[in-house]
C-alpha positions as CSV (number, residue, x, y, z in Angstrom):
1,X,-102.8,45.0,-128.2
2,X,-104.3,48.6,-127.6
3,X,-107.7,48.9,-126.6
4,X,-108.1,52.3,-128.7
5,X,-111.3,51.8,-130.9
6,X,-110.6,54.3,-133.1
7,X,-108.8,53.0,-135.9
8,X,-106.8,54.8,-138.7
9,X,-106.3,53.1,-141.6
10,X,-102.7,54.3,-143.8
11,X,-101.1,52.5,-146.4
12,X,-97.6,51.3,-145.5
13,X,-94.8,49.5,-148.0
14,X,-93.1,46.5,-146.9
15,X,-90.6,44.0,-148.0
16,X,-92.7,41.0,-150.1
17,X,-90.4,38.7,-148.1
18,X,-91.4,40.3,-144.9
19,X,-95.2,40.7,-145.1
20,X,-95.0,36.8,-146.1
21,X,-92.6,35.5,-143.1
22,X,-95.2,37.5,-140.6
23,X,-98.7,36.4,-142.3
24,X,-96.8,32.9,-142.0
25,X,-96.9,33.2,-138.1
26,X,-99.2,35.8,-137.1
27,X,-102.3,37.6,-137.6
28,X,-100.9,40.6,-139.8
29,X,-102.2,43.5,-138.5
30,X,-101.9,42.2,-134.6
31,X,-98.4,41.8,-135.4
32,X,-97.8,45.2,-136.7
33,X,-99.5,47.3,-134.1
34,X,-97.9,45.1,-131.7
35,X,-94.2,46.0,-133.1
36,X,-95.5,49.7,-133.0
37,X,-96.0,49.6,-129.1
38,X,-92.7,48.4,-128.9
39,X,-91.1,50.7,-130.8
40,X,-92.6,53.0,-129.3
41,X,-91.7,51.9,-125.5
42,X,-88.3,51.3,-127.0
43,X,-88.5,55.4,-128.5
44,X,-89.9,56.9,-124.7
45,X,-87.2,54.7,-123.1
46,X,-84.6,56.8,-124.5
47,X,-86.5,60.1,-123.8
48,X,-86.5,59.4,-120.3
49,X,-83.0,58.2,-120.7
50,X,-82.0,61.3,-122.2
51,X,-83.6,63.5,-120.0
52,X,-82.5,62.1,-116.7
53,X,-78.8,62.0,-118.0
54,X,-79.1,65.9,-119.1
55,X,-80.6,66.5,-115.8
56,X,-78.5,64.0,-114.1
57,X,-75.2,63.2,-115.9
58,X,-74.2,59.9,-117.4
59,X,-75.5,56.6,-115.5
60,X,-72.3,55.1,-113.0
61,X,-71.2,51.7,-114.0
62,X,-73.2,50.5,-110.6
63,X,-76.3,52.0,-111.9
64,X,-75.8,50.6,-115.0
65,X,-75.1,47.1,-113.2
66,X,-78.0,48.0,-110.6
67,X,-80.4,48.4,-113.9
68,X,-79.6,45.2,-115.4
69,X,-80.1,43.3,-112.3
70,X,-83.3,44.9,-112.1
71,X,-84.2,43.9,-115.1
72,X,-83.3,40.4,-115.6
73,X,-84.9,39.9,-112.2
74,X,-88.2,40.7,-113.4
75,X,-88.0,39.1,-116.7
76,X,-87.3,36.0,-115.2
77,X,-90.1,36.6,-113.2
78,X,-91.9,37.6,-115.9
79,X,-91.0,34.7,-117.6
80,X,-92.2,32.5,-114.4
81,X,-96.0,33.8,-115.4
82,X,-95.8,33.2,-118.8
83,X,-94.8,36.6,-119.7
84,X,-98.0,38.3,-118.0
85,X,-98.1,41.2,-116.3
86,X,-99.5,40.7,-113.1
């Protein structure tokens, strides 16, 4: 969770059926500024994405393969220290 102090407060409008499933498994406002920093990740992702493939052209299969070898390799080591950054 982000370490910002200074807190906004805005009214959002949600599902019934979802606010109940989440305050059923999670502290609720934890769990939506964590979905918020992934969405966000997930939202630069595809900026950088998009702006090395304008600079760069499409990704090769083998960069694509490359990437996803990359990436499982660290989630499984990821997943080795309990999901911890280290």
């Amino acid at each position: 969770m982000t370490d910002d102090l200074s807190i906004v407060t805005k009214t959002v409008r949600l599902p019934s059926r979802l606010v109940h499933e989440i305050e059923e498994r999670a502290d609720f406002n934890r769990f939506l500024v964590e979905a918020a920093e992934r969405a966000l990740a997930l939202i630069k992702t595809a900026e950088i994405v998009e702006a090395h493939q304008a600079e760069h052209g499409v990704f090769t299969p083998e960069q694509i393969a490359h990437a996803r070898r990359a990436w499982h390799s660290e989630a499984v080591a990821a997943a080795g220290r309990g999901g911890r950054e280290d």
